[in-house]
N, C-alpha and C positions, 0 to 999 in steps of 0.2 A: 019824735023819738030821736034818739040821740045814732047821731052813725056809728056802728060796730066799728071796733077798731083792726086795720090792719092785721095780717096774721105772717109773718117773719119766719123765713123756714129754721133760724137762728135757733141752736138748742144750747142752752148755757151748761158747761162740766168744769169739772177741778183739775187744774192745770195740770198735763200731763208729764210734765220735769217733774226732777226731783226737788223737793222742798221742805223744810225743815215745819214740822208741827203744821204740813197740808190738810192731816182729817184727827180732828182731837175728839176728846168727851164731850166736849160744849163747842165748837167753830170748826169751821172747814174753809178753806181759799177756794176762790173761783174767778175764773177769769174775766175780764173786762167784757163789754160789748162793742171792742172799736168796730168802726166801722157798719154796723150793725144799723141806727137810724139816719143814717143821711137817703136825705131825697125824702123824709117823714117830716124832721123833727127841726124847729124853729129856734130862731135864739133863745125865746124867752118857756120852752121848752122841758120839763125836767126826767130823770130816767126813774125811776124805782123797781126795788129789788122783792118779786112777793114769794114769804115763805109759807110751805105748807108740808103737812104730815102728808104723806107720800098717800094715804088712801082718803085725805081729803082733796087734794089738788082737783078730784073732776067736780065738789060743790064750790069752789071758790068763785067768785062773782066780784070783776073789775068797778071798784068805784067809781061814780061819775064825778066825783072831783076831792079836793084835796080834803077836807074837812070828812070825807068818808072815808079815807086813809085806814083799814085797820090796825089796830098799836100794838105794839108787842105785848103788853101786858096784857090783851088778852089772848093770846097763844094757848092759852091750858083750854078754854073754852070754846074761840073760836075756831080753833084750830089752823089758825093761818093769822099771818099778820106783812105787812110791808115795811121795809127799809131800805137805806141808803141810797134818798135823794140824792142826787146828782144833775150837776146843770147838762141836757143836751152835749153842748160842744165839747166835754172834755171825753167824749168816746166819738168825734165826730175823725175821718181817714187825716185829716190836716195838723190834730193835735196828738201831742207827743204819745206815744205809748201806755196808757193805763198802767198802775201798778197793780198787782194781783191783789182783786179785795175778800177781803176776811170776814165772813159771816160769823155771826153771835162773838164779834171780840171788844163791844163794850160794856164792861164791867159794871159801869155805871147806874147804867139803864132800871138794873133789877135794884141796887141797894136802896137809890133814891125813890124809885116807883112812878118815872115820870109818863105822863099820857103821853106825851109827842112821842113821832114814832123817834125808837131809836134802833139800837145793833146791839143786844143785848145778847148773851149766852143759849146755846140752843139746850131743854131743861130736859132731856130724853136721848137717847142714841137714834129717834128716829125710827125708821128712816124718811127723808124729808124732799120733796120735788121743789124745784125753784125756777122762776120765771123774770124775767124784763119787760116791764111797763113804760113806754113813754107816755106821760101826762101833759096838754096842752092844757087853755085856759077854759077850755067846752068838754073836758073829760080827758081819755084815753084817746090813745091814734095810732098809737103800734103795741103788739106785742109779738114776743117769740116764742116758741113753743115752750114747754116745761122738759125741765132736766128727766133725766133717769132719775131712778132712786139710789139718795145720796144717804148710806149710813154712817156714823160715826161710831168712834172706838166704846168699847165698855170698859169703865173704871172695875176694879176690879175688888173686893168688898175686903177688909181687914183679916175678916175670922177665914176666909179660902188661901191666906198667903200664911204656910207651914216656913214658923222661921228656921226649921233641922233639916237640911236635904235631903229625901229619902236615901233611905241603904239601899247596897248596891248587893243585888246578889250574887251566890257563890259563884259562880259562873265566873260572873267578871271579875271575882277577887282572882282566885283560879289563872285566869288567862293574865290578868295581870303580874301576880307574882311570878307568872312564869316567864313574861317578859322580862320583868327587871332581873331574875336570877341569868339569862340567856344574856344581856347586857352587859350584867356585873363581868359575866364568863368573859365575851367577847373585847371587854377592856383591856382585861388583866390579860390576855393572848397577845393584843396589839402591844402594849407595854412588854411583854416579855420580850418578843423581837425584836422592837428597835431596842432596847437595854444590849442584846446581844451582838446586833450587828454594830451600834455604837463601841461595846466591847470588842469587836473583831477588827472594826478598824484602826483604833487606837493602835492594840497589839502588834499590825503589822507594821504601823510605823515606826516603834520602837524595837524593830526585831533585831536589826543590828546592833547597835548602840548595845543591847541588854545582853545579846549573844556573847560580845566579845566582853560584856565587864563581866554575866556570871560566868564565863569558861576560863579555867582553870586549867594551866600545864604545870604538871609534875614531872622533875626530872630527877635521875638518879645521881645522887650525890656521887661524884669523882674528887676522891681526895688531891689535893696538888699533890703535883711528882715529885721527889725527892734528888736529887741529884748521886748519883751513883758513882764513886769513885774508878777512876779511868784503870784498867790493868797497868800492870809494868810492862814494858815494851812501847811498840807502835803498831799503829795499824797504818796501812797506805792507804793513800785513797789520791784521787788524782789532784793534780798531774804527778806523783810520785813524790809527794812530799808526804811525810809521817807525822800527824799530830801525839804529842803528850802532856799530859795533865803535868805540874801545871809549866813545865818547861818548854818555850817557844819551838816552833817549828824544829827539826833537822832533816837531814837525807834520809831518806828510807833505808833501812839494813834489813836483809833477810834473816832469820831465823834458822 
């Protein structure tokens, strides 16, 4: 009998970053098993990936060698199938980092109809439990335990997407038009005041300037004087000399 293989407290999940299209309709990413077979697994060594519908995973039964491999193509019936051979050492601690691998993202698989296993589209949302196989040249040698249950997204059917948004009701029309009328208000108040205090400052600066061009002095016309012809005589005035129109000066003479 063949020796049972290894059991790996190892439980494979979907990378916990964020990642662009991690859990679709058909594929889901999962992370590598570095580190995971060394101290198992040989050079000549390879890993396999086995999928199964989440309430078949406890009848799945490890093939005893490659030719028993089940294929993707039959997934609807057997309910389980393996992929993504990989050599040992490229999850071994020494080799670079794994890239995050992508379950059901070849496309291929299903159009051509090919038996080798491949990485074909998963045909269901699931949900689906997954496990790691190391395969020597005498069978299996390690495995890790199975995932949790991995669901993927639901497409969503043509006739459930209403291409008219539902209405909104009165309620919310209601609270809204009362919003944008309270807006409307509240603009036209913030524009009134600056309009005014812009207005008030102007005004004070030209207060002078305006003060003295609109003010206005009226005065009372005063006719020029006339010249009034001098009496005959003289009048004295100091120092004792008598002026007469229009004969120069003489001495003063009383009267």
């Amino acid at each position: 009998l063949p020796t049972p293989p290894a059991r790996l407290p190892y439980v494979p999940h979907v990378p916990p970053m964020a990642l662009l299209g991690k859990v679709t309709a058909s594929t889901f990413a999962l992370e590598g098993p570095r580190c995971v077979f060394d101290g198992h697994a040989d050079a000549s060594d390879t890993v396999w990936l086995a999928v199964a519908f989440a309430n078949a995973s406890a009848a799945f039964r490890n093939p005893l060698s490659r030719a028993d491999v089940p294929p993707y193509k039959q997934l609807p019936t057997a309910r389980s199938y393996m992929t993504l051979e990989t050599a040992a050492a490229a999850y071994s601690c020494s080799a670079p980092s794994p890239p995050v691998l992508r379950v059901g993202g070849d496309t291929a698989c299903r159009d051509q109809g090919r038996l080798d296993p491949c990485n074909g589209p998963l045909p269901s949302p699931g949900p689906y439990r997954v496990k790691f196989l190391l395969m020597g040249c005498r069978g299996p040698k390690a495995e890790t335990r199975w995932s949790e249950p991995i669901l993927l997204r639901r497409a969503l059917s043509p006739s459930t997407i209403h291409p008219v948004p539902a209405r909104r009701g009165s309620a919310v029309v209601v609270i809204t038009s009362i919003l944008a009328s309270l807006g409307a208000v509240l603009a036209t108040a913030v524009l009134g005041a600056l309009g005014a205090k812009v207005w008030g400052s102007l005004c004070h600066q030209n207060l002078g300037a305006d003060a003295f061009i609109r003010r206005s002095y009226r005065t009372h016309h005063i006719p020029p004087a006339v010249p009034q012809p001098l009496r005959p005589g003289c009048v004295c005035s100091p120092p004792g000399l008598c002026r007469s129109a229009p004969q120069p000066p003489a001495p003063c003479q009383r009267i």
